[in-house]
Backbone as a chain_set.jsonl record, in Angstrom:
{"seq": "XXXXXXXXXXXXXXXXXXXXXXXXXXXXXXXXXXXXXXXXXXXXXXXXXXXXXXXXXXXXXXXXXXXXXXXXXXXXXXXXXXXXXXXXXXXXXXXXXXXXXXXXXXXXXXXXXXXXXXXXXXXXXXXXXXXXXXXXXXXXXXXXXXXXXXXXXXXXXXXXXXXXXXXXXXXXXXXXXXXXXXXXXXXXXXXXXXXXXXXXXXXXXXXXXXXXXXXXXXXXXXX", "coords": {"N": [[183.605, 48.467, 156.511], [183.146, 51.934, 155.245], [183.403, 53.503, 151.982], [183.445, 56.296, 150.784], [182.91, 59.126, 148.58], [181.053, 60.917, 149.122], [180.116, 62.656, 146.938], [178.298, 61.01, 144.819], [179.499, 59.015, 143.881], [179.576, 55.504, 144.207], [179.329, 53.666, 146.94], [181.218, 51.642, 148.303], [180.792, 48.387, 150.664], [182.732, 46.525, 153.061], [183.827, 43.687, 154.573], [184.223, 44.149, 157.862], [187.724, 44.991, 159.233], [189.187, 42.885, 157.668], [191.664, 42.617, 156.471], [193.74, 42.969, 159.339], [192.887, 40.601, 159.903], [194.004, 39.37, 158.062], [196.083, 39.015, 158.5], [196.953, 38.691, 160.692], [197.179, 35.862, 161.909], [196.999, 34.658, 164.619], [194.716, 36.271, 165.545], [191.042, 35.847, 166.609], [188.273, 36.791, 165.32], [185.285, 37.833, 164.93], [182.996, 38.46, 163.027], [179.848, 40.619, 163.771], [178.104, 41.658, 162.048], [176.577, 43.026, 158.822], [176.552, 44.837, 155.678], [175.283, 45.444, 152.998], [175.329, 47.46, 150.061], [174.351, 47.341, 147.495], [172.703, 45.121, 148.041], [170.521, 45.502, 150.283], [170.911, 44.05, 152.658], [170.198, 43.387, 156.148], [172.652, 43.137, 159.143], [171.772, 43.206, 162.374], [173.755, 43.599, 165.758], [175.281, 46.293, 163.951], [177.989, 48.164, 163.415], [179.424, 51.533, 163.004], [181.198, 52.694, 160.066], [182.86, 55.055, 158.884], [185.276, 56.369, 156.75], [187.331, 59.235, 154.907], [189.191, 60.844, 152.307], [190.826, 63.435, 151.05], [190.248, 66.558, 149.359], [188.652, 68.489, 150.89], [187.72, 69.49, 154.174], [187.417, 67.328, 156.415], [186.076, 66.8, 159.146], [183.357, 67.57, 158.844], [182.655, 66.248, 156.454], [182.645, 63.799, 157.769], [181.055, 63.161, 160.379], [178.888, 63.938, 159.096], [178.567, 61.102, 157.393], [178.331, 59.631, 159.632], [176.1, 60.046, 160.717], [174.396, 59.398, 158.568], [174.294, 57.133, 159.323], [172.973, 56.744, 161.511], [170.902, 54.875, 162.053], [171.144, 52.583, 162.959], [171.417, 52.603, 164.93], [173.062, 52.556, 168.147], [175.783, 53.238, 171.249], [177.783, 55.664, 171.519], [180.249, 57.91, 169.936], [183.055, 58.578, 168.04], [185.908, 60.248, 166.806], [188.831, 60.256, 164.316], [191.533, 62.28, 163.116], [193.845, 63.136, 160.716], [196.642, 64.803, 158.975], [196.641, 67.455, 159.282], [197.677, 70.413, 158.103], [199.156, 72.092, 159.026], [200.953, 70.318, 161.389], [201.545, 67.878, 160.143], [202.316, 65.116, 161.272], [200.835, 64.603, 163.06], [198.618, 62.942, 164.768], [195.196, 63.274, 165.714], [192.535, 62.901, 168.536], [188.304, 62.581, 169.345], [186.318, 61.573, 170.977], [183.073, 60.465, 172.426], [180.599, 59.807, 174.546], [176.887, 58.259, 173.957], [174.705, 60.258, 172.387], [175.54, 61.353, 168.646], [175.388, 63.374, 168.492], [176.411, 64.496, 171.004], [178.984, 64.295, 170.555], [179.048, 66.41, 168.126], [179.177, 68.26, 169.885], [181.426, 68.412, 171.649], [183.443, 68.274, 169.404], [183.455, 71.188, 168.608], [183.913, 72.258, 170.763], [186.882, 71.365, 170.669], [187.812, 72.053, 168.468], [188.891, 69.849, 165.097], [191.266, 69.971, 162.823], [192.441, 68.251, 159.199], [193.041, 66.696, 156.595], [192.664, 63.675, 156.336], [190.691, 61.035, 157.735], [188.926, 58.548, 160.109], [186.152, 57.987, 161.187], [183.336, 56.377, 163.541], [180.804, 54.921, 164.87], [179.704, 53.231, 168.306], [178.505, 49.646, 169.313], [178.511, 48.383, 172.533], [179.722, 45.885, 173.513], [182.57, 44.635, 174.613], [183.042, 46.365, 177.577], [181.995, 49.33, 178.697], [179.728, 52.211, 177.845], [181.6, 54.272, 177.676], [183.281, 57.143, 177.717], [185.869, 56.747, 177.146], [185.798, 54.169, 176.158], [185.044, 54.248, 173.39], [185.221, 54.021, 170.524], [187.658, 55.999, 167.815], [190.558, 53.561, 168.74], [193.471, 53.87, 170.339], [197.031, 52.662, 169.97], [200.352, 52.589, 171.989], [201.87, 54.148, 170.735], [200.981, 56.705, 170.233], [200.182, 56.738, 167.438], [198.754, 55.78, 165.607], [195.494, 54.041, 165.07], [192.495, 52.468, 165.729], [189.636, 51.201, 164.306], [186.45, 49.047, 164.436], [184.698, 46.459, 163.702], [182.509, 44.238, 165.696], [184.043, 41.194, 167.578], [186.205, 40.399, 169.276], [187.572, 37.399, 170.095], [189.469, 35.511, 171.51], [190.584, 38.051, 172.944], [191.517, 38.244, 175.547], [193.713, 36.356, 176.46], [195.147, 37.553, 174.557], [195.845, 40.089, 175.681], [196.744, 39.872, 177.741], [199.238, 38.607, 177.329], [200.238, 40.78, 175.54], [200.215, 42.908, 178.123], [202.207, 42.004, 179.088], [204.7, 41.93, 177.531], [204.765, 44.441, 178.3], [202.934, 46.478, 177.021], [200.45, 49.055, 177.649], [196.563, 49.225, 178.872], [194.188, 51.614, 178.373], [191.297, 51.054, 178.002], [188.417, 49.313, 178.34], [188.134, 47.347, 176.571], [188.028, 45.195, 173.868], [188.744, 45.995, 171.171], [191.125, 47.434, 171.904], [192.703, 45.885, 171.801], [193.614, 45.096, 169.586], [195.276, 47.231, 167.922], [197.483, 47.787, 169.543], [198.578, 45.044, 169.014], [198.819, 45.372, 166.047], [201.044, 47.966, 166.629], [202.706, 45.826, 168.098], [203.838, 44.097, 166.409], [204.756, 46.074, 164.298], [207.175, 46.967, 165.402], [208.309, 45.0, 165.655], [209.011, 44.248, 163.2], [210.64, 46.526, 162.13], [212.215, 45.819, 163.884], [213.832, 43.944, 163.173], [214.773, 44.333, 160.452], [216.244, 46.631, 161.256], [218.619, 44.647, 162.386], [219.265, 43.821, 160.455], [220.101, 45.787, 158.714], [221.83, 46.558, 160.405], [221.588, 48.38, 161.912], [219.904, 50.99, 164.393], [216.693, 50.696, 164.878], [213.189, 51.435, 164.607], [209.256, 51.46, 164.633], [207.429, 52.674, 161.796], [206.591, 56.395, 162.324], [204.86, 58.023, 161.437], [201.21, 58.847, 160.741], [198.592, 56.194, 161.272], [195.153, 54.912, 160.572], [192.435, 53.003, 161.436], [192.175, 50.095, 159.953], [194.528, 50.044, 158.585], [197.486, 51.283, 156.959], [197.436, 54.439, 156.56], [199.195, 56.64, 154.655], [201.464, 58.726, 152.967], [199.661, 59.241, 150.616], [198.102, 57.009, 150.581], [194.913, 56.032, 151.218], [193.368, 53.764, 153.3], [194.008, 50.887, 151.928], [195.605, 48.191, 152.143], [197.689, 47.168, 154.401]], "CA": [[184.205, 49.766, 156.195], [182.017, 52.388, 153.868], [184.036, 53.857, 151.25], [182.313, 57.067, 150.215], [183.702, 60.826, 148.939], [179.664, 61.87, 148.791], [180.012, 63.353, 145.6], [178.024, 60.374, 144.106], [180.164, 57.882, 143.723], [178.763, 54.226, 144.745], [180.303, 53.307, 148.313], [181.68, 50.123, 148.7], [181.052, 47.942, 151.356], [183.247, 45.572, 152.917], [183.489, 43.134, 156.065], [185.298, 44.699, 158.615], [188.79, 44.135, 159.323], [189.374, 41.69, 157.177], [193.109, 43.328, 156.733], [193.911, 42.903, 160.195], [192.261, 38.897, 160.446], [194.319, 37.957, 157.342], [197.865, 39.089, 158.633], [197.424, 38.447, 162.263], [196.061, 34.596, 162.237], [196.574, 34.457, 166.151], [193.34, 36.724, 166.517], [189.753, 35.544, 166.248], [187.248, 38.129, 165.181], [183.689, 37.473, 164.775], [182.101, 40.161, 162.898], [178.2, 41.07, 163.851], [176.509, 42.408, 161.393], [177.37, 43.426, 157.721], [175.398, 45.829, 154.936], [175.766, 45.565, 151.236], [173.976, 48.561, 149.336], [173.732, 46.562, 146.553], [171.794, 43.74, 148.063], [170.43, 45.31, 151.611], [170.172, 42.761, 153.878], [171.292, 43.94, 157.332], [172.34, 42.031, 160.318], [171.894, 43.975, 163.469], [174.398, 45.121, 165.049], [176.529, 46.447, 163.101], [178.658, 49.516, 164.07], [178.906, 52.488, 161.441], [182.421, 52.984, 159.769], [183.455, 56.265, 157.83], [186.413, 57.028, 156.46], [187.224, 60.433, 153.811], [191.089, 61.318, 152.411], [190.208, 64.51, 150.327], [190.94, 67.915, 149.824], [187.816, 69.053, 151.419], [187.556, 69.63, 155.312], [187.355, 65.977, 156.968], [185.367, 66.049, 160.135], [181.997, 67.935, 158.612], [182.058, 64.834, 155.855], [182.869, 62.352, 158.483], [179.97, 63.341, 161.034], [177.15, 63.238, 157.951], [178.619, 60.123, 157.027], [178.288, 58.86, 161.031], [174.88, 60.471, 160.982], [173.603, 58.298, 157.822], [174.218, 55.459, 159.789], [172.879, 56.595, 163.34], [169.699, 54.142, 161.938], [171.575, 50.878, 162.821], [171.908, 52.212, 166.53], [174.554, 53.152, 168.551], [175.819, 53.952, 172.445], [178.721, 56.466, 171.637], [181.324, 57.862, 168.995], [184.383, 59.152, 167.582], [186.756, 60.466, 165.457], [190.297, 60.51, 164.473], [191.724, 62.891, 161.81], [195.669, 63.43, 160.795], [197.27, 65.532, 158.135], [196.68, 68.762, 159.649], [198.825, 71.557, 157.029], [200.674, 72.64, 160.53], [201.467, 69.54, 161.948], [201.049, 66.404, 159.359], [202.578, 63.732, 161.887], [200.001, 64.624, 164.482], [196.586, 62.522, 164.586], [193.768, 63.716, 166.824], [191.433, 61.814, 168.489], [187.928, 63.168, 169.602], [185.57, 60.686, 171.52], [181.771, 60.854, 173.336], [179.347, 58.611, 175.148], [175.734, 58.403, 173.859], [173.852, 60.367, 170.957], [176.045, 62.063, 167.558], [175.208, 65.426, 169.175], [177.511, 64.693, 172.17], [180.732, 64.382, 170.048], [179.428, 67.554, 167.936], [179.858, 69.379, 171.022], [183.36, 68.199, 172.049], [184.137, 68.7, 168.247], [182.617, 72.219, 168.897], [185.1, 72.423, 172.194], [188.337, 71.54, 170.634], [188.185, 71.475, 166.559], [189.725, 69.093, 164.7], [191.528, 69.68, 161.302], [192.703, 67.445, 158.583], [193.147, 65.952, 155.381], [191.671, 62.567, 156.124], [190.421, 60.71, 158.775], [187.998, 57.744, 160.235], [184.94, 57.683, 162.568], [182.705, 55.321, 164.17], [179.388, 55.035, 166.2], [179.898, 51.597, 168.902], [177.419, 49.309, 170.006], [178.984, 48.486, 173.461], [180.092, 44.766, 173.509], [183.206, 44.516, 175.703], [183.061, 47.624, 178.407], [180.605, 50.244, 179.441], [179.496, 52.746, 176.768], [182.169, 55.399, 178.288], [184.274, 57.88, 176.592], [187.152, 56.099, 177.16], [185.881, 52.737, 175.325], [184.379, 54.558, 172.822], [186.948, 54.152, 168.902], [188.892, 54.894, 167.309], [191.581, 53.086, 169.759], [195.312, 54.422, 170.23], [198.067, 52.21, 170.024], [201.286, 53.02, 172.98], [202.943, 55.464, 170.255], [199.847, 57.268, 170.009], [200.416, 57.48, 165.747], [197.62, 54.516, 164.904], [194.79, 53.89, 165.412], [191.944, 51.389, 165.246], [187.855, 51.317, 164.269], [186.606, 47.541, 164.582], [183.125, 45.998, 164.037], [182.817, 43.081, 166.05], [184.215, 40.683, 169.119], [187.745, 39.462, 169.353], [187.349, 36.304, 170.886], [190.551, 35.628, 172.474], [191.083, 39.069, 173.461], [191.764, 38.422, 177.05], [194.889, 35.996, 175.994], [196.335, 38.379, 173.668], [195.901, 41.144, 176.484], [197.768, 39.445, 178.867], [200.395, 38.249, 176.141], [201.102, 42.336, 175.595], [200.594, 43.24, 179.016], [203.759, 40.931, 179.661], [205.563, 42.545, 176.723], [205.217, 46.354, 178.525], [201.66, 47.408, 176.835], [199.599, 49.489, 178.764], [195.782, 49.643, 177.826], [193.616, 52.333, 178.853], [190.188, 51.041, 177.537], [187.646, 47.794, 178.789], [187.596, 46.656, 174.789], [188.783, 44.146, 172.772], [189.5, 46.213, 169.957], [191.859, 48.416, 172.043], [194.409, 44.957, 171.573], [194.193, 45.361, 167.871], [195.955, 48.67, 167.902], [198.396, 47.397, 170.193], [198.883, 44.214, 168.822], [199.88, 45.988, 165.127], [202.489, 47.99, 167.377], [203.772, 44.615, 168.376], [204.172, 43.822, 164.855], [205.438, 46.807, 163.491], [208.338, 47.346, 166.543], [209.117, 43.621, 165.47], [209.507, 44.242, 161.859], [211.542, 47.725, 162.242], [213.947, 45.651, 165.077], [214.361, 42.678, 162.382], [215.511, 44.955, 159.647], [217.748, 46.81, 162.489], [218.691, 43.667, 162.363], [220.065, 43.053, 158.923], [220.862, 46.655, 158.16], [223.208, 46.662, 161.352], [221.474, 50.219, 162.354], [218.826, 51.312, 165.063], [215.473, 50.932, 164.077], [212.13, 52.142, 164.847], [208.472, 51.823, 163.963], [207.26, 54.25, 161.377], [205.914, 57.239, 162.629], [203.562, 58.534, 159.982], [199.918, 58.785, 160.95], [197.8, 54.912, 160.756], [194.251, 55.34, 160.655], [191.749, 51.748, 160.918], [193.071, 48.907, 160.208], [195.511, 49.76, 157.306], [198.015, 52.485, 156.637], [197.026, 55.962, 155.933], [200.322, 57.551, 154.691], [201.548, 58.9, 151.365], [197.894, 59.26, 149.937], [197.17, 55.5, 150.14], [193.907, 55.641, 152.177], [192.627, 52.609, 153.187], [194.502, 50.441, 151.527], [196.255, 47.031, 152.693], [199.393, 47.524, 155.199]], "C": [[183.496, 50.345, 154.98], [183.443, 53.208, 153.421], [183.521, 55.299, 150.286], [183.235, 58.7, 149.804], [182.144, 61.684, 148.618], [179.332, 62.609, 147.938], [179.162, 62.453, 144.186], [178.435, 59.405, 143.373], [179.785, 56.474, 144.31], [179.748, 53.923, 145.861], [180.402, 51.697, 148.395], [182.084, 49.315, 150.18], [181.694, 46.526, 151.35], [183.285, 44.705, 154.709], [184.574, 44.052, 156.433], [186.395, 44.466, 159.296], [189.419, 43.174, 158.713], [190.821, 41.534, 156.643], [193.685, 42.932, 157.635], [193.955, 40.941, 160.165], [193.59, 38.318, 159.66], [196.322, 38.328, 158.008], [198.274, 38.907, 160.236], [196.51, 36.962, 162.427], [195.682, 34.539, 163.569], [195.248, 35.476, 166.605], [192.482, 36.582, 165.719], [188.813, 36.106, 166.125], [186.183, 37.279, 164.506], [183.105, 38.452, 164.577], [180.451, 39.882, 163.574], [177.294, 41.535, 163.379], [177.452, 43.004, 159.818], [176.28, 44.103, 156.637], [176.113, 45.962, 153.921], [174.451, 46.439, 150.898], [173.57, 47.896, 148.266], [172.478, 45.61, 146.813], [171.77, 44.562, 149.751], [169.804, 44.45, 152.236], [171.39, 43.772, 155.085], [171.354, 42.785, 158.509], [172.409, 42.795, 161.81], [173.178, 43.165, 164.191], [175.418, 45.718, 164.66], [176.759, 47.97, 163.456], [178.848, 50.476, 163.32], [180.236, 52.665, 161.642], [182.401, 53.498, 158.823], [184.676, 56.595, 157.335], [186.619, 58.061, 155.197], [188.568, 60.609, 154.344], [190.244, 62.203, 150.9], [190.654, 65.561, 150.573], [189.542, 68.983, 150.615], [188.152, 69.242, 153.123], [186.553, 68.416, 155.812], [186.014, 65.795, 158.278], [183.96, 66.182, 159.602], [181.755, 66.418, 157.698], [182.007, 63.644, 156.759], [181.573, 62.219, 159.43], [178.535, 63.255, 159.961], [177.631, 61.989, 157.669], [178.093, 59.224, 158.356], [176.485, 59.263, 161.017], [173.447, 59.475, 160.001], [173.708, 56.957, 158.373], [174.021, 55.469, 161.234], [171.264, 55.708, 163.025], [170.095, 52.608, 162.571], [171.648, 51.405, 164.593], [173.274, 52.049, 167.372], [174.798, 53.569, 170.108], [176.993, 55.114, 172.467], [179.482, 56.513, 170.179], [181.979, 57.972, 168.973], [184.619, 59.421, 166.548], [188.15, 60.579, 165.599], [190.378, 61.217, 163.136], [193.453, 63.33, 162.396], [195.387, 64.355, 159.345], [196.743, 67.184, 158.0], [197.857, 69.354, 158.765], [199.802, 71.817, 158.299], [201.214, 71.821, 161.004], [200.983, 68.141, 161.178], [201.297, 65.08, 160.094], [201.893, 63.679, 162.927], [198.632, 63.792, 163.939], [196.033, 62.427, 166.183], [192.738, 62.676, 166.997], [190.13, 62.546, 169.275], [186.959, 61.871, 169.777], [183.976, 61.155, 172.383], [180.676, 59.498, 173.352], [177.961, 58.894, 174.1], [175.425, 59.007, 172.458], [175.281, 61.385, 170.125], [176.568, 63.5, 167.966], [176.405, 65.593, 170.009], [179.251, 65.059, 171.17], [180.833, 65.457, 169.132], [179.876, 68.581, 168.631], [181.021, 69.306, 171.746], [184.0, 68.547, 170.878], [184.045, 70.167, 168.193], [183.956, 73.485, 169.77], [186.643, 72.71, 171.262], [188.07, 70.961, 169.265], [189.199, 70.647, 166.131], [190.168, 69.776, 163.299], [192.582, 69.135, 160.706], [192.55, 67.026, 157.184], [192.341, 64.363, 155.093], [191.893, 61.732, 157.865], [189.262, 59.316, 158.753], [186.821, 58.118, 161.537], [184.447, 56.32, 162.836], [181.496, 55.628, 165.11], [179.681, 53.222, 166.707], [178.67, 51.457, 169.316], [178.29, 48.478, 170.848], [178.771, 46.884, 173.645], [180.729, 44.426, 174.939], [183.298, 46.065, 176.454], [182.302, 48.724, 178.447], [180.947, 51.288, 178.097], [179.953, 54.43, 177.37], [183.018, 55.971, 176.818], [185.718, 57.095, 176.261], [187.074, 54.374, 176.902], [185.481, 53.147, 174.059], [185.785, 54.636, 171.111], [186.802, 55.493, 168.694], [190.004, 54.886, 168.763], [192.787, 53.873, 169.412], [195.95, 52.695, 170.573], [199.092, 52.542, 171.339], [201.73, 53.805, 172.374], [201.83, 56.621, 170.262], [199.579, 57.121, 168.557], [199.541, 56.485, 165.079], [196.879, 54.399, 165.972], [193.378, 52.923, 165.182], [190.172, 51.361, 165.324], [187.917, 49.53, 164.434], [184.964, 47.535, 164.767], [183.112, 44.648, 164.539], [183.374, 42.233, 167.203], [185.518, 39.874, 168.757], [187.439, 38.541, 170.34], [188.114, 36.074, 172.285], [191.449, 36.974, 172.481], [192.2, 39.059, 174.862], [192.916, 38.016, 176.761], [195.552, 36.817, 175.554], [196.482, 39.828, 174.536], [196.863, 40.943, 176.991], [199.236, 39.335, 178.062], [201.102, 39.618, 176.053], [201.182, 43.091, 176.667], [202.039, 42.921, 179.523], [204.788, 41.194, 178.837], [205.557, 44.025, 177.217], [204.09, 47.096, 177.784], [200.916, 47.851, 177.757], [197.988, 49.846, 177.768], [194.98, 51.114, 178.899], [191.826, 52.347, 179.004], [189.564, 49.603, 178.211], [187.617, 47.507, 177.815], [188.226, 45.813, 174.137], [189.497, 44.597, 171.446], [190.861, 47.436, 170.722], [193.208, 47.76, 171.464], [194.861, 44.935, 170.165], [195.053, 46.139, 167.555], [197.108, 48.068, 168.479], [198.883, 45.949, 169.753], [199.818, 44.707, 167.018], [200.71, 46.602, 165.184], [203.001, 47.531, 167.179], [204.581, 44.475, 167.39], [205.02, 44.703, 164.125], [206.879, 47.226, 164.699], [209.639, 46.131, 165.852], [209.814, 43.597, 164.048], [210.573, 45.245, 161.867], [213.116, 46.735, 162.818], [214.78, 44.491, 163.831], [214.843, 43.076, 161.046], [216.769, 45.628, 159.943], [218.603, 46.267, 162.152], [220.088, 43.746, 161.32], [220.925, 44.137, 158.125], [222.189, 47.036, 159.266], [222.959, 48.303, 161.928], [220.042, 49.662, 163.361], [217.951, 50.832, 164.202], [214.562, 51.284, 164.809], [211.19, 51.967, 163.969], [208.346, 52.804, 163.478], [206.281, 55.131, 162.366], [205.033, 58.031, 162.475], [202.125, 58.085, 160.796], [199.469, 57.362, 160.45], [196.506, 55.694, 161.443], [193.668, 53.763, 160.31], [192.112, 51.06, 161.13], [193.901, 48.795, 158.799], [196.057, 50.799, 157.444], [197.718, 53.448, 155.608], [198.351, 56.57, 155.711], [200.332, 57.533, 152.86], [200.64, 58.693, 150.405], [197.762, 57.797, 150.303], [196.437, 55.686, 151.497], [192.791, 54.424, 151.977], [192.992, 51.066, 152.99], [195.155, 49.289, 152.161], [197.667, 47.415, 153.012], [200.335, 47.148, 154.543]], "O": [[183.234, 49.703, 153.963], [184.351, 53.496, 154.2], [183.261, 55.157, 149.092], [184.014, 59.259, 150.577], [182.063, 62.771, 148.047], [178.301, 63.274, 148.03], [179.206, 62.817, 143.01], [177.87, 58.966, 142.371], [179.716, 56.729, 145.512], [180.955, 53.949, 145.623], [179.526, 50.845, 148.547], [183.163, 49.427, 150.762], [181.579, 45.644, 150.499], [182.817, 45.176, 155.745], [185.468, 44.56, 155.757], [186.215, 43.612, 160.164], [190.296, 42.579, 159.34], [191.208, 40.398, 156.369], [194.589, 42.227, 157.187], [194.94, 40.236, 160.385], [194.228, 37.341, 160.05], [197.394, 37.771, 157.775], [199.363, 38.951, 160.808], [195.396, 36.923, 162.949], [194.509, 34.415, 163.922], [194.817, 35.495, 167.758], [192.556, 36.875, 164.525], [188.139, 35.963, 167.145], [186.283, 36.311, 163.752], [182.685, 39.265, 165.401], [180.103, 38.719, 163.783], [176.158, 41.817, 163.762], [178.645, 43.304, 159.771], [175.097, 43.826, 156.839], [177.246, 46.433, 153.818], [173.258, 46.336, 151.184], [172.358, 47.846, 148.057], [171.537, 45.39, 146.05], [172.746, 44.376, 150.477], [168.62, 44.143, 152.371], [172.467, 44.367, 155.04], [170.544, 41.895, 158.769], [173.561, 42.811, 162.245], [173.703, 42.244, 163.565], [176.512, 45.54, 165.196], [175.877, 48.787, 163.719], [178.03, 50.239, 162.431], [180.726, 52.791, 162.764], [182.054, 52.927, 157.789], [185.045, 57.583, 157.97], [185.942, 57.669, 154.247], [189.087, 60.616, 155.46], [189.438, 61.771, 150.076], [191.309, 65.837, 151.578], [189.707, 70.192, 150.781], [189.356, 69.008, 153.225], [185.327, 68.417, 155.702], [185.206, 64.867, 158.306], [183.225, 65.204, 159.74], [180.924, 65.583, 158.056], [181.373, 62.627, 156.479], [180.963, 61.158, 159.303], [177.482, 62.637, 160.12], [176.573, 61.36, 157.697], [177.482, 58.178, 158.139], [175.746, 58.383, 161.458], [172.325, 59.081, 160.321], [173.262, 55.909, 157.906], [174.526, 54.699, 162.051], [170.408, 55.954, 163.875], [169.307, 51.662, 162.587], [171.928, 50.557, 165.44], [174.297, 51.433, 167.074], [173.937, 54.382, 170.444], [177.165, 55.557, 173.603], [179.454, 55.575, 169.381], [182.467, 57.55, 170.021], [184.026, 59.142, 165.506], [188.706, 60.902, 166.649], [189.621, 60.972, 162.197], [194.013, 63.613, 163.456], [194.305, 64.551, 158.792], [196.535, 67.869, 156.998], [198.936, 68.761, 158.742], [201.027, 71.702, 158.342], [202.341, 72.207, 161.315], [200.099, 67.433, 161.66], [200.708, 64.055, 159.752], [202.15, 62.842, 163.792], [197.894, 64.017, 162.98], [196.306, 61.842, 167.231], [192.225, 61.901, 166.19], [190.612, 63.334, 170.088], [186.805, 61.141, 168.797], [183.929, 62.263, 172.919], [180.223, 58.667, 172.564], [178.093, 59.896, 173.396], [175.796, 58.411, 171.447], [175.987, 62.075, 170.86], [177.526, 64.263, 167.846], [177.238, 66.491, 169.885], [180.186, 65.851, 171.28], [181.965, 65.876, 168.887], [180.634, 69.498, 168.314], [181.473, 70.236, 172.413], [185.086, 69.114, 171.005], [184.927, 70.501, 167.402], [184.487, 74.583, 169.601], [187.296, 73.749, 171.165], [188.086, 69.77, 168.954], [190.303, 70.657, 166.676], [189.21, 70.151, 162.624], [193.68, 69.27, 161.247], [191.394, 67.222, 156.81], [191.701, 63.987, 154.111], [192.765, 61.803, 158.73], [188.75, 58.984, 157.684], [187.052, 58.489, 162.688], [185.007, 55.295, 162.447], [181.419, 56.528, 165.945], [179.821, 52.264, 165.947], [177.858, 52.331, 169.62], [178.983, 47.71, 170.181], [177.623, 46.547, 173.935], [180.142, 44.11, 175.975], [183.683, 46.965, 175.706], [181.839, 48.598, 177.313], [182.0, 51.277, 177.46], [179.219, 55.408, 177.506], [183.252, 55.587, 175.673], [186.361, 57.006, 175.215], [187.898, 53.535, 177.264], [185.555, 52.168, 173.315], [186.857, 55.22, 170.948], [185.944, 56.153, 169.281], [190.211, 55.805, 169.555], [192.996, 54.42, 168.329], [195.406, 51.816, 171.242], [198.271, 52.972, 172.149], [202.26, 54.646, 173.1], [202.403, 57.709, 170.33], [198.418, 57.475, 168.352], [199.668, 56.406, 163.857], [197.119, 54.511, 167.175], [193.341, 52.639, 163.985], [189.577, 51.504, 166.392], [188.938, 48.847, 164.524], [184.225, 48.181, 165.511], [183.698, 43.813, 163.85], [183.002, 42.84, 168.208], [185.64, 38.882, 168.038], [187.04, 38.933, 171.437], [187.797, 36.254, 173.461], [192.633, 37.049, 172.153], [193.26, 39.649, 175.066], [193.69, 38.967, 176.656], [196.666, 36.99, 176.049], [197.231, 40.679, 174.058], [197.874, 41.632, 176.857], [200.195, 40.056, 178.335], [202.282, 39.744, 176.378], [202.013, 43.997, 176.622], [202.764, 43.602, 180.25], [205.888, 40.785, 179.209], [206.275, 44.83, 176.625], [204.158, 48.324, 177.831], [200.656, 47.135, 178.724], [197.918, 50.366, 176.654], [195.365, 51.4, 180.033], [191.15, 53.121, 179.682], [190.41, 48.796, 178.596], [186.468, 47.068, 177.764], [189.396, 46.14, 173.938], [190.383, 44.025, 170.811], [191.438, 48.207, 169.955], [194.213, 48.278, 170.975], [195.988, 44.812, 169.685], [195.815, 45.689, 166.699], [197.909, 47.778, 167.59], [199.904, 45.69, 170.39], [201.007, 44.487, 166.785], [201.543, 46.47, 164.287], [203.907, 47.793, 166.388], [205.797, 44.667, 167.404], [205.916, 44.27, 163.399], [207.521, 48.168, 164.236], [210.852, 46.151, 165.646], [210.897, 43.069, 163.794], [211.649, 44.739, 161.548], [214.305, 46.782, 162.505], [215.991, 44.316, 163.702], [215.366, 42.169, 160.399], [217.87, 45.505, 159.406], [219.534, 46.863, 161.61], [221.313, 43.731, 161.437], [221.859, 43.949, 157.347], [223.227, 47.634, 158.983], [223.801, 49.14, 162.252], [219.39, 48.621, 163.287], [218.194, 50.555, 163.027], [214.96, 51.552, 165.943], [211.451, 52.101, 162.774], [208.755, 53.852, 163.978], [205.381, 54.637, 163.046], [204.471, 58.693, 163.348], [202.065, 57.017, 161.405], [199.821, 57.096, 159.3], [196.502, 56.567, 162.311], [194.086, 53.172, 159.314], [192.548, 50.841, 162.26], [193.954, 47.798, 158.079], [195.386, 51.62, 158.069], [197.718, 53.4, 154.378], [198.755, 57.134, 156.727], [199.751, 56.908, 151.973], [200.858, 57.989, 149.418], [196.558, 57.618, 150.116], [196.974, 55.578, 152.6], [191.911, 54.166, 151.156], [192.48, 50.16, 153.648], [195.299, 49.711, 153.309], [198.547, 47.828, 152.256], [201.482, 47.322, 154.953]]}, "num_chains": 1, "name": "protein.A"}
């Protein structure tokens, strides 16, 4: 995950996911590739991850940020952006096969705007380098969402595991179960407070972005 507001500030890289690995032991991620600016060493291939929470206009920084990193190689992108001024609990998702260009021209089609947001360029692991494998992933509520560098091992297990709980996926990918697997988690925590407060409950509804919660300014940040 790059950490950047392009104003000259040093970006901080970090492995990816590493949020996700430490609070869900049952899944096995194997990153592929990792890039310290300090010390470049690269390990091919590694997938390009942007994220910007700012008062500027989100997708133009997010696409130069996807664009400084179309050197590492890439079959498709995306983007997700929330905190639209008209509708703050809405997050957009905007996807495309193949070169940068393609997803300017769907961004082109149906604008996005926002307050902050993540991208991604994939290099096509589990499932064909379609629009519809292409990150950031949805979740079943639609309201999270998930970037991911890397190969979930025992994907297939933990597919089946939430297929059999009532998930539906829509994607050939391994990282679609991530998304859907922090669902799981957050349905479970909401019902187990339910629970104790003796009331309904419900996951939050607030915009997730990655693999951490984007709400109440904290972008980025550990769930």
């Amino acid at each position: 995950m790059t950490y950047t507001n392009f104003e000259g500030t040093p970006p901080l890289v970090r492995p990816p996911i590493v949020t996700v690995c430490s609070r869900m032991r049952h899944v096995r991620v194997r990153c592929i590739g990792y890039f310290d600016w300090a010390r470049p060493v690269y390990t091919a291939h590694m997938c390009g991850i942007v994220g910007y929470i700012g008062p500027k206009p989100v997708v133009p920084l997010i696409v130069e940020g996807l664009r400084r990193l179309e050197y590492r190689g890439y079959d498709s992108a995306g983007i997700a952006v929330a905190g639209n001024p008209a509708d703050s609990a809405h997050l957009d998702v905007r996807r495309a096969p193949g070169k940068l260009s393609n997803l300017e021209a769907v961004l082109k089609e149906r604008p996005l705007v926002g307050t902050y947001g993540i991208g991604h360029t994939r290099w096509a692991t589990h499932g064909r380098p379609t629009e519809e494998n292409a990150h950031p992933h949805r979740d079943g509520s639609g309201t999270l969402v998930v970037v991911h560098n890397g190969i979930v091992e025992n994907y297939i297990t933990l597919k089946n595991e939430l297929i059999a709980r009532g998930h539906k996926f829509v994607s050939e990918t391994d990282t679609e179960i991530i998304a859907h697997l922090i669902e799981d988690e957050l349905n479970k925590a909401a019902g187990r407070l339910a629970t104790n407060a003796g009331a309904p409950g419900s996951a939050p509804s607030s915009p997730h972005l990655g693999y951490t919660n984007v709400s109440e300014g904290q972008a980025f940040s550990p769930a």
